[in-house]
C-alpha positions in Angstrom: 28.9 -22.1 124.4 27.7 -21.3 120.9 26.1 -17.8 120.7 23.3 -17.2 118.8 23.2 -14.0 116.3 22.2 -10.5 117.5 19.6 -9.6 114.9 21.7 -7.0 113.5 24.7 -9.4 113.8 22.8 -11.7 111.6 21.6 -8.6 109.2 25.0 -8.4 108.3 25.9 -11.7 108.0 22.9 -12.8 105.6 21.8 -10.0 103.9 23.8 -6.9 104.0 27.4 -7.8 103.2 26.4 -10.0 100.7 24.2 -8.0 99.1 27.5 -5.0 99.4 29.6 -7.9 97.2 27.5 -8.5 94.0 26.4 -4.6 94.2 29.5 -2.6 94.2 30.3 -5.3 91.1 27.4 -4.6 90.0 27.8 -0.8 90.1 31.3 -0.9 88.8 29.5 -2.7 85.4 27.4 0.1 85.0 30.2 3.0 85.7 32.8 1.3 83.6 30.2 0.8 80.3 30.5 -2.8 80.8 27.6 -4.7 79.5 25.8 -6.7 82.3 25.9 -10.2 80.3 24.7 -13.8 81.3 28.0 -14.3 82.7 28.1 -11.6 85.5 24.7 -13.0 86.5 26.1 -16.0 87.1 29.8 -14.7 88.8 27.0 -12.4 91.0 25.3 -15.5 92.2 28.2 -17.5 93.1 29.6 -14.3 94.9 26.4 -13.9 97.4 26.7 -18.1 98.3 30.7 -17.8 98.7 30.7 -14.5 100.9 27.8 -15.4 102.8 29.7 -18.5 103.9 33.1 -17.6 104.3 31.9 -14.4 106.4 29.7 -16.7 108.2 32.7 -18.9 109.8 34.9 -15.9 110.4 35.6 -14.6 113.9 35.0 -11.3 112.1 31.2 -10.4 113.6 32.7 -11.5 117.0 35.1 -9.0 117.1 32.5 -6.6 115.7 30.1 -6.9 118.5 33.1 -6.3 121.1 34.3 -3.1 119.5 38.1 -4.9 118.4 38.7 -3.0 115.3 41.7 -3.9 114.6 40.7 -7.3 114.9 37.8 -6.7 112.7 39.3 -5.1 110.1 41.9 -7.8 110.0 39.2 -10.3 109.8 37.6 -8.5 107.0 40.5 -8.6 105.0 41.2 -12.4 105.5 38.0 -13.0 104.8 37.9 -11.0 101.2 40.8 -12.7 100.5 39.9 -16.0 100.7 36.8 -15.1 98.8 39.2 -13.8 95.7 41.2 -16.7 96.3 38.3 -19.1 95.4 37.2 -17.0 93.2 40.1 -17.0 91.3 40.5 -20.1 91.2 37.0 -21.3 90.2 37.5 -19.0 87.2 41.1 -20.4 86.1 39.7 -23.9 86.6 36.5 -23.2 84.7 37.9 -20.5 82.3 35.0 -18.5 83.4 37.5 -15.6 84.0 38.3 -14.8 79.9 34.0 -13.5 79.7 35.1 -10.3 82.3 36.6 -7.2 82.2 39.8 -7.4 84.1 39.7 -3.3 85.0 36.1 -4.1 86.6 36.9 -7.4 88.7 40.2 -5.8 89.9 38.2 -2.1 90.9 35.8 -4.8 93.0 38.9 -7.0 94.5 40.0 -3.5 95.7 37.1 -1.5 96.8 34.6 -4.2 98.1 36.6 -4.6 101.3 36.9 -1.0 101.9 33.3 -0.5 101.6 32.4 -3.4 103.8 34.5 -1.8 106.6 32.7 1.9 106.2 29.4 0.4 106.1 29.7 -1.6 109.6 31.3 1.5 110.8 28.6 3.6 109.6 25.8 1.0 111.1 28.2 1.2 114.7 28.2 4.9 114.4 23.8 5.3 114.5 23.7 2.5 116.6 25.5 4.2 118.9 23.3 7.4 118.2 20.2 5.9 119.1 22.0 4.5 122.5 22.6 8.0 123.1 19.8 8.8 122.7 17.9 6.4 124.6 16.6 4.5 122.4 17.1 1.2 124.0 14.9 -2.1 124.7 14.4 -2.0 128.7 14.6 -4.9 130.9 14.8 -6.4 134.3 16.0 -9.3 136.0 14.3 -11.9 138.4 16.5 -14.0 140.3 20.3 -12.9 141.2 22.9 -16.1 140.7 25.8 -16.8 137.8 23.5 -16.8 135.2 21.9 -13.7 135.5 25.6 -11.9 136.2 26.8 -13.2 133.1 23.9 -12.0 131.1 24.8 -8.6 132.4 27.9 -8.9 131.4 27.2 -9.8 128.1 24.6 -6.8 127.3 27.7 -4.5 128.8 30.2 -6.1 126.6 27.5 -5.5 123.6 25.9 -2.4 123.2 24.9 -3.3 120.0 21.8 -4.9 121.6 20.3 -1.5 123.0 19.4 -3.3 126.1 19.6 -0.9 129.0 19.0 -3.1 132.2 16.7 -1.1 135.1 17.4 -3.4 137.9 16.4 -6.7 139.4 13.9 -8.5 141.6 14.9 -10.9 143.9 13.5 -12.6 147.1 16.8 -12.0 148.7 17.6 -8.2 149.4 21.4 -9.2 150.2 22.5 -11.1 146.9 24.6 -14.0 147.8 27.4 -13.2 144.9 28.7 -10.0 143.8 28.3 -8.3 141.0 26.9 -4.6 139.4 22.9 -6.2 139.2 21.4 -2.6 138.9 18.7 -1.3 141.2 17.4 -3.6 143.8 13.4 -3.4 142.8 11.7 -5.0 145.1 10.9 -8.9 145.8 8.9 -11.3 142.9 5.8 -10.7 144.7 6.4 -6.1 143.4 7.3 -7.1 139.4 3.3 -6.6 138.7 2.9 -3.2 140.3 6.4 -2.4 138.7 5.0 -3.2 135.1 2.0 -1.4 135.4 4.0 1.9 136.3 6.9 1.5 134.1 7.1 0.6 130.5 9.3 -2.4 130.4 9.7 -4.6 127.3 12.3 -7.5 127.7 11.9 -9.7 131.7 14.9 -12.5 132.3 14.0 -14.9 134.4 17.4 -16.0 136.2 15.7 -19.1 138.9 17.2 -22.6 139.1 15.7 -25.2 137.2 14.4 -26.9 140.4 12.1 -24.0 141.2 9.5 -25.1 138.8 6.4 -24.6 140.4 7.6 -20.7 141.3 8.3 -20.4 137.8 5.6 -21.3 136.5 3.6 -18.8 138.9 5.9 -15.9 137.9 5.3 -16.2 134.2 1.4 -16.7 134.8 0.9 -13.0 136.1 2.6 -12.0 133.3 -0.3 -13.4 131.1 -2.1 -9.7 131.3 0.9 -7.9 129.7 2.6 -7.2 126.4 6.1 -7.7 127.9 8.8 -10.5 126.9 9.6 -13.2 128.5 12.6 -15.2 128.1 13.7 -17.7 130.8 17.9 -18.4 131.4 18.0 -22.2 131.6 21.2 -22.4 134.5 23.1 -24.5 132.2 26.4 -22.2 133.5 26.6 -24.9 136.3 27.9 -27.0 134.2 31.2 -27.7 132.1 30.4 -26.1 128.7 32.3 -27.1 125.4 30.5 -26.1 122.5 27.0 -26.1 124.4 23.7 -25.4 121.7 20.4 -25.9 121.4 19.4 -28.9 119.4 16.6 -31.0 118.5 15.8 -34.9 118.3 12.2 -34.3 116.4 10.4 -31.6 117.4 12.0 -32.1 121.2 14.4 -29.2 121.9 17.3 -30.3 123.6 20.8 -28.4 124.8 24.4 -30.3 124.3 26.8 -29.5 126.9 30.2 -31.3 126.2 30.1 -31.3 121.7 32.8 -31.1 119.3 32.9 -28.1 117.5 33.4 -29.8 114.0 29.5 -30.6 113.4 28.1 -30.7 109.7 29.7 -28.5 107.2 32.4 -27.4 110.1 33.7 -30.7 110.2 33.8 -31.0 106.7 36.0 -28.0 106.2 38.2 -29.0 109.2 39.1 -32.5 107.6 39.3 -30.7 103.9 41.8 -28.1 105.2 43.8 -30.5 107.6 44.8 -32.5 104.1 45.4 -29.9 102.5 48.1 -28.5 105.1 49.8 -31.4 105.7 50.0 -32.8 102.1 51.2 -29.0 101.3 53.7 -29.6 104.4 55.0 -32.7 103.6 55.6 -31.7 100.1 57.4 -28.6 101.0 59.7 -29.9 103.7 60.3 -33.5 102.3 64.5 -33.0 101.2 64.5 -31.2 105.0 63.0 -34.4 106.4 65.3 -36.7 104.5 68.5 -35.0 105.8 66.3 -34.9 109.5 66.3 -38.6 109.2 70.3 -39.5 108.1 71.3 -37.2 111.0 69.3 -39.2 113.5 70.3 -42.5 112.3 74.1 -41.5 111.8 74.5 -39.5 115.1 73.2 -42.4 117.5 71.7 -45.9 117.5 68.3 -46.7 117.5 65.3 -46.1 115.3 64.9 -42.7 112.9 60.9 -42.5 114.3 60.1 -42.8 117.5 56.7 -44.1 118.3 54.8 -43.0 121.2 51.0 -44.2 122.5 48.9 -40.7 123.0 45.1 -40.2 123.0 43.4 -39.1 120.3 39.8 -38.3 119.6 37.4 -39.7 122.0 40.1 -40.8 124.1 40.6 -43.7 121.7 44.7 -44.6 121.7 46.8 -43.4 118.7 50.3 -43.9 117.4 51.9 -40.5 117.2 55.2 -40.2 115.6 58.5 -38.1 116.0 62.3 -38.8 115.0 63.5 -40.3 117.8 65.5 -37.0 120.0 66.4 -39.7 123.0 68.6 -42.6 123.5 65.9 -43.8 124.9 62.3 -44.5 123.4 59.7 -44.5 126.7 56.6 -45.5 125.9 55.2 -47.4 129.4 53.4 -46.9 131.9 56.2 -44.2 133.8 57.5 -41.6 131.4 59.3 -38.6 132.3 59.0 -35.7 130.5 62.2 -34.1 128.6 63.8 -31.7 131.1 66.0 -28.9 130.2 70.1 -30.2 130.0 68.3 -33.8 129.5 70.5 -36.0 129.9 68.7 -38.6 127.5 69.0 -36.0 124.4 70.7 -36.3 122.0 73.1 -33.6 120.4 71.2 -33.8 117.2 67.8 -34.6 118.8 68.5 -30.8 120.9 68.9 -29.3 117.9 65.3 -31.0 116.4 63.7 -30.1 119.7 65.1 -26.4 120.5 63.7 -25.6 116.2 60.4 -28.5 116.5 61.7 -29.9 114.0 61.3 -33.3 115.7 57.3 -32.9 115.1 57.6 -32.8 111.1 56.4 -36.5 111.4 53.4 -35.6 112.7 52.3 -34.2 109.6 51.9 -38.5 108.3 49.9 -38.9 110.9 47.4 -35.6 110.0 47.3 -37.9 106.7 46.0 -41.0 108.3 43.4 -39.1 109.8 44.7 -39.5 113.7 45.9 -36.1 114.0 44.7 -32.6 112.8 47.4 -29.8 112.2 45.7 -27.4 114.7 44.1 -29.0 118.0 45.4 -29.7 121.4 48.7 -31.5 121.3 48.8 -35.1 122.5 50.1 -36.2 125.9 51.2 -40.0 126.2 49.2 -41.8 127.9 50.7 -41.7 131.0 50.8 -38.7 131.4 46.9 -38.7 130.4 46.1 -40.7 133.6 47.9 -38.3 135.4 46.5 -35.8 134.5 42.9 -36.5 134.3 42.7 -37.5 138.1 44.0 -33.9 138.8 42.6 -31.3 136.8 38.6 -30.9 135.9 37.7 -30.7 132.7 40.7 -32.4 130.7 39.3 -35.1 129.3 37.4 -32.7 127.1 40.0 -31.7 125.5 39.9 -35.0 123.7 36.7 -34.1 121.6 38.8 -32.8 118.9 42.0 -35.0 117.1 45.3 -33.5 118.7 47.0 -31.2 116.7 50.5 -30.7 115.7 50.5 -27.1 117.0 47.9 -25.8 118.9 46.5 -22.6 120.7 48.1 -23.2 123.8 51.4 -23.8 122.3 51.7 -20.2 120.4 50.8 -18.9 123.4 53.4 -20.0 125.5 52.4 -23.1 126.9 54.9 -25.3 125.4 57.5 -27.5 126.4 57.7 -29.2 130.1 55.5 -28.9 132.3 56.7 -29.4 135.7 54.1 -27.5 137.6 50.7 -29.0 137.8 49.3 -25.2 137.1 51.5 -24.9 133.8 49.3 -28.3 132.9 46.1 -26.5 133.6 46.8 -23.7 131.7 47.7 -25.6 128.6 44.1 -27.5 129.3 42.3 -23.8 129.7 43.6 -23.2 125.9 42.8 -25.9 124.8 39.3 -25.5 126.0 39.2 -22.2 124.6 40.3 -23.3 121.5 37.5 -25.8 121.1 35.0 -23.4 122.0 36.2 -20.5 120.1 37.2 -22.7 116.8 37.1 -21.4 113.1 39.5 -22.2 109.7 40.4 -18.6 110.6 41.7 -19.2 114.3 43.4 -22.4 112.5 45.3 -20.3 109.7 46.3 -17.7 112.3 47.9 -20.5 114.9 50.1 -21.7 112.2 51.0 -18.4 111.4 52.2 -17.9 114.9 53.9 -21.5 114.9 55.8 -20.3 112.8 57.0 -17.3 114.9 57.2 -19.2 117.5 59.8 -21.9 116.6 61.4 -19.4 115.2 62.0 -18.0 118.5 62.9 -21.4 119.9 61.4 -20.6 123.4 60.6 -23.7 126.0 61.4 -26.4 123.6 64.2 -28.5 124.6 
């Protein structure tokens, strides 16, 4: 589900580290003698709208919030390189470059990074002062189920909200899951006489949907005090794949089952997909050519092998491969490749142990069936299969299938000849699609690469 920003989260994100970008630049003008001319106006300008985007669709603030600083600071970097990158490139196209002092853009390619890092942790650091301090927004809960649990979890998993939870109300004193709720406080009936002796300043209301009417007479004693109120729609019970509040007017509504490339994401998915595979294909075209003569001279049949596989929306795509087999399946009863196959080829081992049998795959990223990062296909057998037995695979198909994918890098490649190595595979891909950025993308096709390399479960 798509998480909305912490307000310091989104400090950060709109205002501060942008602003850090164009001022070190700006400061580095000033030390250096530099005259601040028309030009550096301008360069300033596009810097905040560049930064502010490409820090925007990084994992980076993600990783902040849960206290990964390795991850972080990996982020960070990644990020401020990309930035440069386009930077450097609007300025070759443009020209722009030749009005700037080369000693004061390279001081800021160098030192802008390192002050972003010290400034988060410095912001961390008296964050974590004032927790210590107990300086926190108080709260309770009414209601004990999922929902409320995993709210918990999440203000534990994020101190950076200074929420510090007192306990919860609840009409049952026995709650019928476990979990650390905090205190029991009493039943709905005590959360008046509670507020009028303690200061509290955040309630989370954690009922299901179908208890409207008690609802409603919760919040309505609330009327006569300054407390918050925020209600936890119980959404949880539901299969969630890039869930968010929308709106069709002025009606709010929530999506529960949406593809993550929406609006300018999907724009940037499709741009950077091209540009991979065209990049690919360009690259590794003489390997594909000798690929192709040593499938057609080491055994008869066609170079490509076409197979039927699902593709976005379900909708049935033509995914090509060289050919590996003697045989080319592509019915209704296909049997995976097994290890010592029997149907392989010597050369079409080879292409399968190194992947190399997937280079194909790259034309089809081209014709806009297939994205280079995304779940990998099944044929549509196996689809059938499959779909019947575990919950929640179909969803998988609200993205294009990828040539490599999240699952894959992380182990879940080759046969699978256990209905819980299937699953698995299916819970990345999930993740994936709920956890998706160009930076996740870039990062899977660096570990592709590690992976063939290591040749593991591919035969």
């Amino acid at each position: 589900m798509k998480t909305y920003d912490l307000p310091i989260i989104a400090f950060f994100k709109h205002v501060l580290d942008p602003t850090i970008t164009w001022s070190v630049l700006l400061l580095l003008i000033w030390f250096s003698g530099e005259s601040f001319t028309s030009h550096y106006l301008v360069l300033i300008i596009i810097i905040f709208f560049i930064s502010s985007y490409v820090y925007e669709h990084t994992s980076l603030y993600r990783n902040w919030r849960q206290g990964n600083l390795l991850a972080y600071i990996r982020d960070t970097l990644i990020g401020w390189f990309i930035i440069v990158a386009i930077l450097l490139f609007l300025g070759h196209v443009t020209h722009f470059s030749e009005y700037f002092s080369r000693q004061v853009i390279l001081s800021w390619v160098i030192i802008t990074p390192l002050t972003l890092i010290i400034s988060h942790l410095a912001v961390k650091g008296i964050i974590g002062i004032r927790r210590n301090q107990g300086k926190q927004r108080s709260s309770v809960i009414i209601g004990v189920n999922a929902t409320s649990l995993k709210l918990l979890s999440h203000i534990t998993a994020h101190p950076l909200l200074l929420i510090e939870n007192k306990g919860h109300f609840d009409d049952r004193q026995q709650p019928r899951i476990s979990g650390d709720f905090g205190p029991f406080l009493g039943e709905t009936k005590d959360i008046i006489p509670y507020l009028h002796k303690n200061k509290i300043d955040m309630i989370f209301i954690s009922l299901p949907m179908t208890s409207q009417p008690r609802i409603q007479q919760i919040v309505e004693q609330f009327s006569d005090t300054t407390t918050s109120i925020y209600f936890l729609p119980d959404i949880y019970v539901f299969d969630l794949l890039q869930a968010q509040v929308d709106y069709i007017a002025d009606m709010p509504i929530v999506s529960l089952g949406e593809s993550p490339y929406t609006g300018i994401d999907g724009v940037v998915k499709i741009a950077s997909d091209y540009l991979f595979a065209a990049l690919i294909l360009i690259l590794l075209s003489p390997l594909m050519l000798c690929v192709a003569l040593a499938v057609k001279l080491s055994s008869p049949g066609p170079v490509i092998f076409r197979q039927r596989r699902y593709g976005y929306n379900g909708d049935e795509i033509i995914v090509y491969k060289f050919r590996t087999m003697t045989v080319t399946e592509n019915g209704d009863n296909i049997v995976q490749a097994q290890r010592n196959d029997s149907r392989v080829t010597k050369v079409g081992a080879f292409l399968r142990r190194t992947s190399l049998d997937e280079l194909p795959q790259f034309i089809n990223v081209l014709q806009g069936r297939m994205s280079v990062v995304g779940p990998r296909p099944h044929a549509v057998a196996h689809n059938e299969m499959y779909r019947k037995l575990i919950r929640g695979y179909m969803m998988r198909h609200k993205t294009k299938p990828g040539v490599t994918g999240w699952a894959q890098v992380n182990g879940w490649r080759g046969e699978t000849d256990a209905l819980e190595k299937m699953a698995k595979r299916v819970e990345h891909d999930l993740y994936y699609l709920n956890n998706w950025s160009l930076w996740l993308d870039i990062w899977i096709i660096i570990r592709t690469v590690w992976v063939v390399l290591n040749r593991k479960n591919a035969y």
